[in-house]
C-alpha positions in Angstrom: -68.9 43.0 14.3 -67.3 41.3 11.3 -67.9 42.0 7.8 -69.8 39.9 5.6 -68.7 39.5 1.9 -71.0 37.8 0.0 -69.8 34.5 -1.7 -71.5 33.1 -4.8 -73.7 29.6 -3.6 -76.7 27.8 -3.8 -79.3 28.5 -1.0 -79.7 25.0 -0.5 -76.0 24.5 0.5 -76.5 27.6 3.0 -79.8 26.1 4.0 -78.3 22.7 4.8 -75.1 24.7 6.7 -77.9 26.7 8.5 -79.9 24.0 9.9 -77.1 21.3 10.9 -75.0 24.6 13.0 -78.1 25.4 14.8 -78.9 22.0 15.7 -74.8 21.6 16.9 -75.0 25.1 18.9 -78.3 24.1 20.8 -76.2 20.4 21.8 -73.0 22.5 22.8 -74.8 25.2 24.8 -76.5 22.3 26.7 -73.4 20.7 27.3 -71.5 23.7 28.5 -74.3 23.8 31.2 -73.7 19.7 32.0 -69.7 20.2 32.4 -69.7 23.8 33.6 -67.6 24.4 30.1 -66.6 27.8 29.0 -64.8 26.2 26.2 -67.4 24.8 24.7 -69.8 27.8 25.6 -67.0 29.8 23.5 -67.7 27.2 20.5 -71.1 28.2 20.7 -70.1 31.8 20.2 -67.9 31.7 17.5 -70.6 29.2 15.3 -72.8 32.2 15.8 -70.6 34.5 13.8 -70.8 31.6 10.9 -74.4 31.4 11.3 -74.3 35.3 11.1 -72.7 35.0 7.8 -75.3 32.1 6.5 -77.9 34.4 7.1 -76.5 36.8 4.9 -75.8 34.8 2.0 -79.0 33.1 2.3 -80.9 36.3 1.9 -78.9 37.8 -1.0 -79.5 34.5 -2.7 -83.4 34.7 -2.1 -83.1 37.7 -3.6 -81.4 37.1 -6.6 -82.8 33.9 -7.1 -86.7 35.2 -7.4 -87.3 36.7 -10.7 -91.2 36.1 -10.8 -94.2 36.1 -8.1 -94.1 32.6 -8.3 -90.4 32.2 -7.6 -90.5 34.9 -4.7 -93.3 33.1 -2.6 -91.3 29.9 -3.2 -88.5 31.6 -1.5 -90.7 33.4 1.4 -90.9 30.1 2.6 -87.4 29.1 2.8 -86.4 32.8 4.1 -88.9 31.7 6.7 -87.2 28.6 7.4 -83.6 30.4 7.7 -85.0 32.6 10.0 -86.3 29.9 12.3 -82.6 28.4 12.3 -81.5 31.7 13.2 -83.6 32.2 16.1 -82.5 28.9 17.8 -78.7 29.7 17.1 -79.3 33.5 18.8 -81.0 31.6 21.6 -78.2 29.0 21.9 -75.2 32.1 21.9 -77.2 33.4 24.4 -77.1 30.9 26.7 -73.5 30.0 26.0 -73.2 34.0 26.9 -74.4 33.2 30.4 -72.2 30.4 31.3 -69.0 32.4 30.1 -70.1 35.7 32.5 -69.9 32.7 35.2 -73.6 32.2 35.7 -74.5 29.7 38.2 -77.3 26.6 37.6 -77.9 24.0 40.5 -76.5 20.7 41.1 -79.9 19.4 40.6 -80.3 20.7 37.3 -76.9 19.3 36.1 -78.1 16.0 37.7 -81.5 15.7 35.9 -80.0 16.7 32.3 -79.0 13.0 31.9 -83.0 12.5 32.6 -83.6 13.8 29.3 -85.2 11.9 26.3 -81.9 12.9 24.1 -78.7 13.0 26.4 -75.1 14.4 26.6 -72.3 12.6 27.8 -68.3 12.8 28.6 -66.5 10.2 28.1 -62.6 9.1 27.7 -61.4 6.6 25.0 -59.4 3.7 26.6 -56.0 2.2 24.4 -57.0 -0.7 22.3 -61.3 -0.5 22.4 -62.9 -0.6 19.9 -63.1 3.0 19.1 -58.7 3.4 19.2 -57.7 4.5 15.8 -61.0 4.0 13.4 -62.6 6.7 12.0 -66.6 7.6 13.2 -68.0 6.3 9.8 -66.1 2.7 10.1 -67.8 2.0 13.8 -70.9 3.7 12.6 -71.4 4.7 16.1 -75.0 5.9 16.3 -76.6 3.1 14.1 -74.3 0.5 16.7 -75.5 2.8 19.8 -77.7 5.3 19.2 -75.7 7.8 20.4 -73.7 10.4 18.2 -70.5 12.3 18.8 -71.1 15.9 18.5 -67.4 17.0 19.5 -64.0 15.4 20.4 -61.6 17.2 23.1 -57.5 16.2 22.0 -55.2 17.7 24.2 -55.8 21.4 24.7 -58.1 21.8 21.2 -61.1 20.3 20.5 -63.3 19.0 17.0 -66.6 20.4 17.5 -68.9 18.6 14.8 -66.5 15.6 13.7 -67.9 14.4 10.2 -67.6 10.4 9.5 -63.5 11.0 8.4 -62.7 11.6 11.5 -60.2 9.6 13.5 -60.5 8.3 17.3 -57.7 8.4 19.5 -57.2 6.7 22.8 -57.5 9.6 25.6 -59.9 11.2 22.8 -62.4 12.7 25.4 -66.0 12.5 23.5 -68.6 14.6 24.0 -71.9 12.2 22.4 -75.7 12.8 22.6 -78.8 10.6 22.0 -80.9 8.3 23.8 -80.1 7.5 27.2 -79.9 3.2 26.2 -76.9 4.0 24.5 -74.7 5.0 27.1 -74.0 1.4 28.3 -73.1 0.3 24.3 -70.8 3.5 23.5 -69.0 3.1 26.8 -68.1 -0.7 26.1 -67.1 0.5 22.8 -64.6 2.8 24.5 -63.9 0.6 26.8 -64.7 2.6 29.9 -67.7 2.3 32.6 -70.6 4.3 32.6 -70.7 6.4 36.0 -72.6 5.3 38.5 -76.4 7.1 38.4 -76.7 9.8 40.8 -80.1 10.6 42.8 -80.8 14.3 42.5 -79.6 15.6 45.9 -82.0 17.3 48.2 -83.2 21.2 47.4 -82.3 22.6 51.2 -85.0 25.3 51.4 -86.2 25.3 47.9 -87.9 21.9 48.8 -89.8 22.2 45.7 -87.0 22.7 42.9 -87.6 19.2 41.5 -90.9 20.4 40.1 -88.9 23.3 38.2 -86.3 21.2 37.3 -88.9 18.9 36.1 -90.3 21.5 34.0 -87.1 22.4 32.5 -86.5 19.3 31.8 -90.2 18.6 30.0 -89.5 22.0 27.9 -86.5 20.6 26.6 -87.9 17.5 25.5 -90.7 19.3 23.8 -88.5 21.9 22.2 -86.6 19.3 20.4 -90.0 17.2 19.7 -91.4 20.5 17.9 -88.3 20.9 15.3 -88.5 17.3 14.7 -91.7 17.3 14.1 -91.8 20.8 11.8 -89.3 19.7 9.7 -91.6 16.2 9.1 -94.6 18.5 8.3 -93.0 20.6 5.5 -90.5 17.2 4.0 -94.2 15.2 3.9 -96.7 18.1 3.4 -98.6 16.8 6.7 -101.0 19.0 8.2 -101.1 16.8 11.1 -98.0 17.3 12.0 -97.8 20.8 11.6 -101.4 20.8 13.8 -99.2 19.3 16.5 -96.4 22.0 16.5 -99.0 24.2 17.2 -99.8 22.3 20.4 -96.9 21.9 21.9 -96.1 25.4 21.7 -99.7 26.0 23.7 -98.4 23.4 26.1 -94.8 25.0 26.6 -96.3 28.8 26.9 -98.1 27.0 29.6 -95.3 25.9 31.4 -93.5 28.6 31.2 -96.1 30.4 33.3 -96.1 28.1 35.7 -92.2 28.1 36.1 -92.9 31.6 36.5 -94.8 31.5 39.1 -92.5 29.0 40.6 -89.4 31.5 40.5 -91.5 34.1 42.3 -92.1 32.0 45.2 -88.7 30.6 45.4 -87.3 34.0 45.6 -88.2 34.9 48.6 -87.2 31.4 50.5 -83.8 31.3 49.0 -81.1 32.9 50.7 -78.7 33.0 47.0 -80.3 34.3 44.2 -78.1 33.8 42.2 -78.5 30.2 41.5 -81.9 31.2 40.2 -80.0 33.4 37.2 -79.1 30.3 35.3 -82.8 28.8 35.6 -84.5 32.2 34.3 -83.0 31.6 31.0 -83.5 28.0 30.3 -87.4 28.1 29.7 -87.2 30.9 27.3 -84.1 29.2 25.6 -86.9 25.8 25.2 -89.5 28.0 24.4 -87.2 29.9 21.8 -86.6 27.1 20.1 -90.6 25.9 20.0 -91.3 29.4 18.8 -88.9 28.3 15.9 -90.2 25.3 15.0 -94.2 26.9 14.7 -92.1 29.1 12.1 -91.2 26.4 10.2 -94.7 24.4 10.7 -96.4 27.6 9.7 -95.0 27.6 6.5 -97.4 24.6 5.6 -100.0 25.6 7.3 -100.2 29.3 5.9 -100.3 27.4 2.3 -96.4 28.7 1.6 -95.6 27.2 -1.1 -92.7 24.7 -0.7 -89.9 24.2 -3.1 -88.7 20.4 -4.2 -85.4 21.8 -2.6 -86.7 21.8 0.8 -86.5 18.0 0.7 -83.0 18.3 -0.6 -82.0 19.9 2.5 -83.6 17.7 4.6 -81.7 14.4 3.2 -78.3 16.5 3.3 -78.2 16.9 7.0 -76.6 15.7 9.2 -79.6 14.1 10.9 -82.5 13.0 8.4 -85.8 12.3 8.7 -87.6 9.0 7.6 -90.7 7.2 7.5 -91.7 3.7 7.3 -94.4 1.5 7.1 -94.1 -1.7 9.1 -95.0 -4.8 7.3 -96.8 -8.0 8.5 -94.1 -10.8 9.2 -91.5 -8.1 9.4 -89.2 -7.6 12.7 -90.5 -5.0 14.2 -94.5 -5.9 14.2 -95.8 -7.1 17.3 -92.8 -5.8 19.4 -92.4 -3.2 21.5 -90.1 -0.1 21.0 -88.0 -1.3 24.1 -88.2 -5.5 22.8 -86.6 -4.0 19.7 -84.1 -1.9 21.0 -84.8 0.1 18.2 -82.9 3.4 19.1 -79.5 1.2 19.8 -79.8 -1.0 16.3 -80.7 1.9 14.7 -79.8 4.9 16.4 -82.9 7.0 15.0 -85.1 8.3 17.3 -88.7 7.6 17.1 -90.5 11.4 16.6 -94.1 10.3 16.0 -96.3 7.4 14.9 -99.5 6.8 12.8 -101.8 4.2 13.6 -104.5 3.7 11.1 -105.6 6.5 9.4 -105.6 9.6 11.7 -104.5 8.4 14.8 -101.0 9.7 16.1 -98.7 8.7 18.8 -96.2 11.3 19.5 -93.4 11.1 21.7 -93.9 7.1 21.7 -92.7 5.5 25.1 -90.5 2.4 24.6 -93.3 0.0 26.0 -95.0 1.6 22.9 -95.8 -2.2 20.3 -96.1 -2.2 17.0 -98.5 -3.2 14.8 -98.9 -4.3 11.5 -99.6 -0.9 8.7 -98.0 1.6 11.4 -96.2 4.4 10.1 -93.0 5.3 12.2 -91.6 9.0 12.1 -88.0 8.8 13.2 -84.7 10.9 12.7 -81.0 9.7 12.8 -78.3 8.7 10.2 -78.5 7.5 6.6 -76.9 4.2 8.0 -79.6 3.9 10.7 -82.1 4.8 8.5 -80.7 1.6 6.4 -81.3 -0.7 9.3 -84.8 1.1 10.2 -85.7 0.1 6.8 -84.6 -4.3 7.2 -86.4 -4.1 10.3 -89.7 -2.5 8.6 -89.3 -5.2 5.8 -90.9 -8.6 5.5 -88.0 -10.1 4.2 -85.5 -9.5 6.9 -87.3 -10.7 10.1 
């Protein structure tokens, strides 16, 4: 165990550290799944000592920051919000834990990651594309592809969490995440071919793994939805929202229980246990994380009250979240998600929208049309947010 000093600096700073390393470790420990990495599941250990010492710092500046009622309650609520990111990044190191004892996961599993709503790939940067020698914020990556480096393997070392100063060499391998329509434009920016899509291969005598796959699959997605989606509720004091956190925590418990079940019966068809380790711990590593983001949405909806600064912290990440209005004549009404190719102009990610004046769409598929008056919920980069905002605008059909 290291020893914590405590260093003079604003909770909001610590906040803002807090929320970006637990979003990074939850990418990396799903990654060191994908490429059977103890590298990167090592990353994932060592950012939890850093988010050990955020936690610490953040509560000695609660304290000393609240000097009346008023102030302390104002701080409950962040505290809360710390913890939340704190309980994602133990549930992250924990998993990274598993892949460094050796811990096996099935083929299948590895194969149906890339089926996710937010995906991980590998990929190698080819002399002379058009990502040799710029820097991440010159090719604005995500806003050109929707997809985002999250860590950058030179040589033997690595850059886990590049920032938009950061250089891209040929033979770079990338490690990127975000919606699976970007794959194709971030590999012809690196000049390389995507790999050819694999069919999940057959179960042998666990004929019925799909479905559990499947599950874990649906958790992560929800998981992800949930943060998104408390972190809306508190920046736009939406009940709604916060309503719908709630939900999908009711709807992962429930398939937890039924992956339960499932694991019970495939333990006595399956002659290796063992691969069934590595599954045990991915549902409560979702559900973890959904338990983390009703923290967060429970703020609101206990009445906590929730300081200007929270918004602060928001914008400063290294994701943001946005909302827009879509105007008559402008060039995203009356098209379809997929007809806009929203998530590769852009790169955000559509969390949520509101049709009229309590109707909500969460999770929006991309045959999903817009109309006129919508409101769109999405998360991404400022420069994506930038383009979000031309396409939501009369002016720039």
């Amino acid at each position: 165990m290291m020893e914590v000093e405590y260093q003079p600096t604003s909770l909001k700073d610590v906040l803002v550290e807090m929320k970006d390393i637990s979003e990074l470790m939850v990418d990396l420990a799903y990654s060191a799944i994908l490429f059977e990495s103890r590298e990167i599941a090592g990353e994932v250990e060592n950012l939890e000592e850093i988010m050990n010492r955020h936690v610490y710092q953040a509560r000695i500046s609660a304290m000393l920051g609240a000097r009346r009622v008023e102030e302390a309650e104002a701080m409950s609520g962040l505290l809360q919000i710390a913890e939340s990111a704190e309980r994602i990044a133990n549930s992250a190191a924990d998993v990274a834990r598993l892949v460094l004892k050796g811990a096996k996961f099935p083929q299948k599993l590895r194969e149906a990651l890339p089926e996710a709503e937010e995906v991980t790939i590998r990929l190698e940067v080819a002399a002379g594309s058009a990502l040799d020698g710029r820097r991440l914020g010159e090719v604005k990556l995500q806003s050109r592809s929707g997809m985002r480096v999250i860590a950058i393997r030179r040589g033997n070392g690595w850059i886990y969490d590049p920032d938009k100063h950061s250089v891209i060499r040929s033979g770079d391998i990338l490690l990127a995440k975000g919606i699976g329509a970007g794959m194709a434009p971030i590999h012809e920016m690196a000049g390389t071919s995507p790999e050819p899509h694999r069919e999940w291969s057959h179960a042998g005598v666990v004929d019925d793994l799909d479905r559990a796959v499947a599950l874990i699959i649906e958790m992560k997605n929800l998981s992800e939805l949930a943060v998104g989606l408390a972190y809306t509720a508190l920046l736009f004091t939406n009940e709604d929202l916060a309503e719908e956190v709630v939900n999908l925590d009711g709807q992962m418990e429930d398939m937890r229980y039924q992956f339960d079940l499932w694991v019970l019966g495939a333990a006595k068809r399956i002659e290796n246990v063992e691969y069934l380790r590595g599954l045990l711990y991915l549902p409560p590593f979702a559900e973890t994380i959904g338990g983390a983001a009703l923290g967060i949405a429970d703020v609101l909806l206990r009445e906590i009250e929730i300081p200007p600064v929270f918004r602060m912290i928001v914008r400063e990440s290294d994701e943001i979240i946005t909302r827009f209005a879509v105007a008559a004549g402008s060039g995203l009404a009356g098209r379809s998600l997929r007809e806009a190719s929203l998530g590769t102009v852009t790169g955000m990610v559509v969390l949520a929208i509101r049709r009229g004046a309590d109707r909500w769409i969460y999770r929006p598929g991309r045959d999903e049309r817009l109309n006129p008056g919508d409101l769109i919920i999405a998360k991404g980069r400022r420069d994506g947010e930038e383009r979000l905002a031309l396409l939501c605008s009369p002016e720039n059909r």
